[in-house]
N, C-alpha and C positions, 0 to 999 in steps of 0.2 A: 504493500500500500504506500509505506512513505518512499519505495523507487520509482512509484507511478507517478506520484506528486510533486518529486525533483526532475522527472524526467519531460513531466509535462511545463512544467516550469521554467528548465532547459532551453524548449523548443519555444515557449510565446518570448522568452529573451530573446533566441534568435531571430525569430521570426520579424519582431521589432528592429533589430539591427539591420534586416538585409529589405525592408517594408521599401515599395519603389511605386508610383504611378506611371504608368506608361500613355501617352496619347494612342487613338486607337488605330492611326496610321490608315485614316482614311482620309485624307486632303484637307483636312481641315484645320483653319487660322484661328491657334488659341491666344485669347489673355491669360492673364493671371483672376479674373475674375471668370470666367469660365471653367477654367480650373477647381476655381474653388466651389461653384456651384456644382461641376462636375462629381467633386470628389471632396467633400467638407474638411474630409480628417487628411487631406496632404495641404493645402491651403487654410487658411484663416483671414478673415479681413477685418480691420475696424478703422474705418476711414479711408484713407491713402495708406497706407499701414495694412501691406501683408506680410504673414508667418508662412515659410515652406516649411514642413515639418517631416518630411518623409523624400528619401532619393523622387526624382523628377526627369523620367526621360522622353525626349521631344522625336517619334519617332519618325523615318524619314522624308514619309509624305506630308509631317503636319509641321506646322510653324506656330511658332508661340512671339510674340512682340509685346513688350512693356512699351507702349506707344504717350502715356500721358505719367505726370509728377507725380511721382510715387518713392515708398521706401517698402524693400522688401527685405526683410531676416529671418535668415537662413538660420536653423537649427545645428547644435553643432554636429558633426560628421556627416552634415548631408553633403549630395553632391546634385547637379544638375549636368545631365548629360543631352548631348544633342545629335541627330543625327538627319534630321533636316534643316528648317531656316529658323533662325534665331536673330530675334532684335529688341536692343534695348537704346531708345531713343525719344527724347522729350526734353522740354527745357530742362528738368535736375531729376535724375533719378540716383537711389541711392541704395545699393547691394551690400547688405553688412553683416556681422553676426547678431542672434538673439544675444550670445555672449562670447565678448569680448576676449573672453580669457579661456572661451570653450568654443573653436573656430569651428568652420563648418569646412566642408573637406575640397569646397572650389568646383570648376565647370571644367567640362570634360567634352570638346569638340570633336565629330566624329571625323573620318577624311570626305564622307559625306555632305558633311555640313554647309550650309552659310552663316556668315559670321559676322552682323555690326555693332559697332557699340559708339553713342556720340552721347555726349552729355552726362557722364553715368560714373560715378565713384564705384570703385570697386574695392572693399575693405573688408578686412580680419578673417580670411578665410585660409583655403591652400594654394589659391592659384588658378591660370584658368592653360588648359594641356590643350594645346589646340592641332591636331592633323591633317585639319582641313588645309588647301590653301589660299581656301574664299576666306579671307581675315580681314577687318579692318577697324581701325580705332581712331577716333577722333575728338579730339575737346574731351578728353574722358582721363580719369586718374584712376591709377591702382596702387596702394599704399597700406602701411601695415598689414601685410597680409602675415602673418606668422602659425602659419601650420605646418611645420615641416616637414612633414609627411602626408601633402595633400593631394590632392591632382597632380601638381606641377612640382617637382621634385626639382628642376633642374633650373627654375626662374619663377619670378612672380607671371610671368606670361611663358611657355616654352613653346617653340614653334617646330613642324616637320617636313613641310612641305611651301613649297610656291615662293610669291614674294607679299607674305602681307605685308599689312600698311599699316605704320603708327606715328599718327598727325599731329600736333599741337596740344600733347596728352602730358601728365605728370605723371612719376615713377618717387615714390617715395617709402624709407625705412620698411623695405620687405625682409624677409628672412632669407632667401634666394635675391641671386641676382635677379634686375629686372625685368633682362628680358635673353632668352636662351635659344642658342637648339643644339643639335645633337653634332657629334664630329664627323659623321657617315651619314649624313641626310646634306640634301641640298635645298638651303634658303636663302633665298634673297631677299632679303628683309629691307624696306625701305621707311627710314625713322627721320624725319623730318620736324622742327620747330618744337624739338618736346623739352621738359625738365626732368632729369633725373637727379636724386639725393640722396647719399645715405644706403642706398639699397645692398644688400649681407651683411646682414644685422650678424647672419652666424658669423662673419668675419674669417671663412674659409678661402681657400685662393684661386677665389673665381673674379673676375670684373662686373663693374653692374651691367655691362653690357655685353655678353660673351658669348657671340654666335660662331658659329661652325660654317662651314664652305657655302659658297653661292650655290654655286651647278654651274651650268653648261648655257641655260638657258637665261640668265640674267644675272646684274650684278648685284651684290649689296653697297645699299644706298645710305651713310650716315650725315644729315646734311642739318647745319642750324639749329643744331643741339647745344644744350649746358650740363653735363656730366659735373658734381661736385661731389665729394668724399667727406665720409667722417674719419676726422684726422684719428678718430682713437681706434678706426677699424687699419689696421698695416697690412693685411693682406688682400685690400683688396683695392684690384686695379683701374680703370677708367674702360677703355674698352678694349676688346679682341676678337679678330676676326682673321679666322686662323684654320688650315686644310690638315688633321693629321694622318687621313687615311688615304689621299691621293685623290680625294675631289676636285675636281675644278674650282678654283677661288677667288670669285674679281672684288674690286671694291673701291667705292670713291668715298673718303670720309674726308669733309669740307665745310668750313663755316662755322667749325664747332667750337668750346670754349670747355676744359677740363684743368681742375684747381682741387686739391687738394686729397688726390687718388695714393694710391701705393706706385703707381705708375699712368701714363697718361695712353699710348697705344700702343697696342704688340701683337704683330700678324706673323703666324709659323708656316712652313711648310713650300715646299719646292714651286706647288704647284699656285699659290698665292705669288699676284700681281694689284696693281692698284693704283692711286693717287692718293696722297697726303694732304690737303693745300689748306691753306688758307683756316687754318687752326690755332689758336691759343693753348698753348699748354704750360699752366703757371704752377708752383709748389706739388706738385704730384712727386713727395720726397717721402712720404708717411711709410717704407717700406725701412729697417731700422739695420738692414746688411748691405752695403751697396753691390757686395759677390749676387746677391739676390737679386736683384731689381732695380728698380727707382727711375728710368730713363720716361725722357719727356716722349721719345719716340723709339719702339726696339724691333729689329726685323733680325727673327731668327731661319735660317736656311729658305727664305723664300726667292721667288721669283722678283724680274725687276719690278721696282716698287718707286715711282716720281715722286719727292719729296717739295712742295714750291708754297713760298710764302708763308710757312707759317712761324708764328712767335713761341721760344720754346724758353721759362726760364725758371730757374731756381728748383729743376732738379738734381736728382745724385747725379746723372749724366744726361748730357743734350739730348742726342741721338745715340743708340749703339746697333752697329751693325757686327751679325754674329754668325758662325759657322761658315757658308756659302751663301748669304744673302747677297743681292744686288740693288741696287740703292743708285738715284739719278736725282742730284740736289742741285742741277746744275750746268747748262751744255750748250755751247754756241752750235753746237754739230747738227747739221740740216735733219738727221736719221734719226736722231734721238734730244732736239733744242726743247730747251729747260731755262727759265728765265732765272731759276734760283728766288733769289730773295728773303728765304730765312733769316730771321734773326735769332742768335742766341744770347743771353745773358746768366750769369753766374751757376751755372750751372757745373756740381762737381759734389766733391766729398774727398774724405782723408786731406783736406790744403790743397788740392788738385782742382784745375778746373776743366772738365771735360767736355767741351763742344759736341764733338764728333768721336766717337772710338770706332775706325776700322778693325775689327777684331776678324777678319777675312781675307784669307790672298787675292783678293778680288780690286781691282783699279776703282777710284769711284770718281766721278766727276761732280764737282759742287763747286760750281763758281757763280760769281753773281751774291752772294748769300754777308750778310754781316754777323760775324762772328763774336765780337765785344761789343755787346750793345753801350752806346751811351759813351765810347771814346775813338780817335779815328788810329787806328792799327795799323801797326808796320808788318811785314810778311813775318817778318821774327816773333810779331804779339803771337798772328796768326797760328805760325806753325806750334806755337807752344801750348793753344789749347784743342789740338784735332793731334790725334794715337793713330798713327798710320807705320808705314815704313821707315820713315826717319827713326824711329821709335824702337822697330821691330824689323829686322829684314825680312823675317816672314810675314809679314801684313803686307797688303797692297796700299797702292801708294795713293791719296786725295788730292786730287789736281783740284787747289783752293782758289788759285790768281787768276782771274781777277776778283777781288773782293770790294765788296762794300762797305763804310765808316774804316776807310783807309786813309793813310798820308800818301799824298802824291811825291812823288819820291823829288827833287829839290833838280829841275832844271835850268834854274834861272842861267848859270855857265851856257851852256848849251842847249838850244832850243832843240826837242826833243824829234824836229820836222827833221834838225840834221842830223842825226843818229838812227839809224834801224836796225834790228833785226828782225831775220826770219829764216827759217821759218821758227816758229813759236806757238807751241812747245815744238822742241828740236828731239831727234836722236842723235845719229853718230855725227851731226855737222850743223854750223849754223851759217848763214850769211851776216858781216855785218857791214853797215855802208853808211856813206858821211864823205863830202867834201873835203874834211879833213886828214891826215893821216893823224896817225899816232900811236899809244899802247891801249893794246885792250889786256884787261887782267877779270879771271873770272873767280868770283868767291862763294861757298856757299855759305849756309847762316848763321855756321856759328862765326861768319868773319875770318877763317880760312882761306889763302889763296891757293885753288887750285889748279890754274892754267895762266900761263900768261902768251900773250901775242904781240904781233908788232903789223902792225895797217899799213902799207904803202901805195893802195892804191884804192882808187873809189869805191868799191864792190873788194870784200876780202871773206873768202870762204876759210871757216874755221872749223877745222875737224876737232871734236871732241870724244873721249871714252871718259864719260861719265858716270856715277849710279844715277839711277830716276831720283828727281827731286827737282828743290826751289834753290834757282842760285844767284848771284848779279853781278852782274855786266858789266865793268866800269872801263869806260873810253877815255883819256885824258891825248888831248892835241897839241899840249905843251902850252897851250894859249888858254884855254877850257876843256871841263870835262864833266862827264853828265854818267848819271850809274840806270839802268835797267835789269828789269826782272826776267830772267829765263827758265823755260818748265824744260825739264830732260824728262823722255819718256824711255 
């Protein structure tokens, strides 16, 4: 008798536990008040004020749309699953928990699904797991979500497919980063005008923005965004967009503004290509080992990747380029022209201050770009804060000159129309030519002479065997004399 009365017992617990409405998947467009007339004990209403109180699945012929101001609260561990069209759209609607500190377990998109959301907070739950890659968001926030084990394991939003869209929305203090997907799935996610804050609360070492490869069929889009960090979370970074099982990986991330992350951007993988531009990345230093992390900008073994315009300053390192990466900061070259224009600023750690780290035998071109922000720099400032070849024979070399917030090197001697060479950058020889005869002497920077010549006629070819690097030129005519900069390649 008393194993009939624990076993029945047993079963109405479970039974509560796993309790779901289903729509009856006959083409028909539900509310949330239809619903609850439908089926009283999965909905509640009292006003604008509905309770889902039991799992909720939207089956694939029917659609459910929160169309008018409302606030609905979700019981804790329900979920709402969908697997036809879903819309949640009106001037303020508000998706939360009954309680706050007992979350409900988040939305659950099927790859069937459609998917909008404008105007619509989405709070204290798990998350919303989305497969579909009909997705879109707009004018809408998703914040506090802290169920760590809800829907969405991998983000407050985690994506699998397509290229959704997320518009003019806020992302704030989730438990997961804000918005995900997987490393073997292809998305191309397009996140435009939105605000993110604070997002991994767990303070695991994921970014709040951490998606995985585009595909083949579109890029990912990160455009006019503000990414901010809580300084007390160190592990986690700003964004990453990154291939590591050989996906196809494009990406334009532009316009954005990232301050106070573990790090500011970092894309992996061979098959990872892109553009950088026109980004702000300030204090993203919160990471407390610089062997670890801390770069305003890091491309680990990926594909070439344009680096243009943007402001990097006051991290552990500027930029760092690692393994096999390829990186174009910079290029008068018709094939591959790059206007540059980077600025960096105080950017370093241990008393060092690190621009650029080539950490790759790989040549890079970065010219055009200002290196010391806020003083005008000599090639010597220059070369003392980019880690290339001068540094390392095993690193490739950074073709930096010509730069910007530089000293014009002092021709008043000699106007510079009567002096030339070329070609430039040179390999085994250079031309140099001038009206004048005289001694040409060549030094490199640590102020070393290492070649000297003698001019006697207009046009004077000069053979060189030099390493690759930064050196200069000095021409003196015994009347005047004028110094210039030569690249050895």
């Amino acid at each position: 008798m008393n194993y009939r009365i624990l076993s029945l017992l047993s079963f109405l617990i479970c039974s509560n536990l796993v309790a779901q409405y289903s729509t009856p998947n006959t083409g028909v467009h539900w509310t949330l008040d239809d619903i609850a007339n439908q089926s009283p004990g999965t909905i509640t209403v009292a006003g604008n004020e509905y309770t889902l109180h039991e799992d909720l699945l939207i089956e694939v012929n029917d659609s459910l749309s929160l169309n008018e101001i409302l606030t609905l609260k979700i019981a804790p561990g329900v979920e709402i699953e969908v697997k036809g069209y879903f819309s949640s759209d009106a001037d303020e609607i508000t998706i939360t928990a009954v309680d706050q500190a007992d979350p409900y377990k988040g939305f659950w998109m099927y790859d069937t699904s459609e998917i909008y959301f404008n105007n619509t907070l989405v709070e204290f739950g798990g998350g919303i797991r989305v497969i579909t890659p009909n997705f879109m968001m707009e004018n809408s926030e998703v914040s506090n979500n802290n169920n760590p084990s809800g829907s969405a394991t991998g983000g407050a939003i985690t994506f699998s497919n397509g290229s959704p869209v997320i518009r003019n929305s806020t992302f704030k203090n989730n438990h997961h980063p804000a918005l995900s997907s997987g490393a073997n799935t292809s998305v191309a996610i397009q996140i435009e005008n939105s605000y993110f804050e604070g997002n991994n609360t767990n303070n695991n070492n994921r970014p709040q923005i951490n998606m995985g490869p585009s595909g083949d069929a579109d890029s990912t889009r990160i455009i006019n965004n503000t990414i901010i960090g809580n300084r007390d979370f160190n592990m986690v970074g700003g964004i990453s967009v990154s291939s590591l099982t050989g996906v196809t990986n494009k990406f334009l991330v532009k316009g954005n503004t990232l301050r106070d992350n573990r790090y500011g951007f970092t894309s992996l993988g061979n098959v990872s290509t892109g553009i950088i531009q026109d980004n702000i990345f300030e204090d993203n230093d919160t990471e407390t080992n610089p062997m670890n992390g801390g770069s305003g900008i890091s491309l680990y073994n990926t594909g070439m990747v344009y680096i243009i315009g943007n402001e990097i300053r006051r991290s552990l390192w500027g930029i760092t380029l690692i393994g096999s990466a390829l990186a174009n900061l910079g290029s008068d070259d018709a094939e591959d022209i790059n206007p540059g224009g980077n600025i960096f600023s105080e950017n370093g750690n241990g008393g060092e201050i690190y621009a650029l780290f080539n950490n790759t035998p790989n040549e890079v071109k970065a010219l055009h770009n200002c290196w010391i922000e806020g003083q005008q720099s000599t090639a010597e400032d220059v070369e003392g804060v980019i880690s290339h070849v001068v540094d390392d024979p095993t690193l490739g070399e950074v073709f930096f000159d010509p730069f910007i917030c530089g000293i014009e090197m002092n021709t008043n001697e000699l106007n510079k129309s009567d002096f030339k060479i070329y070609p430039n950058p040179a390999q085994n020889s250079f031309t140099i030519q001038s009206n004048e005869n005289g001694s040409v002497k060549i030094f490199d920077l640590n102020g070393k002479l290492v070649q000297s010549e003698m001019k006697t006629e207009d046009s004077k070819l000069i053979p060189i065997n030099l390493p690759k690097g930064v050196y200069l030129v000095e021409f003196n005519s015994g009347k005047a004399k004028s110094t210039q900069k030569l690249i050895v390649r």
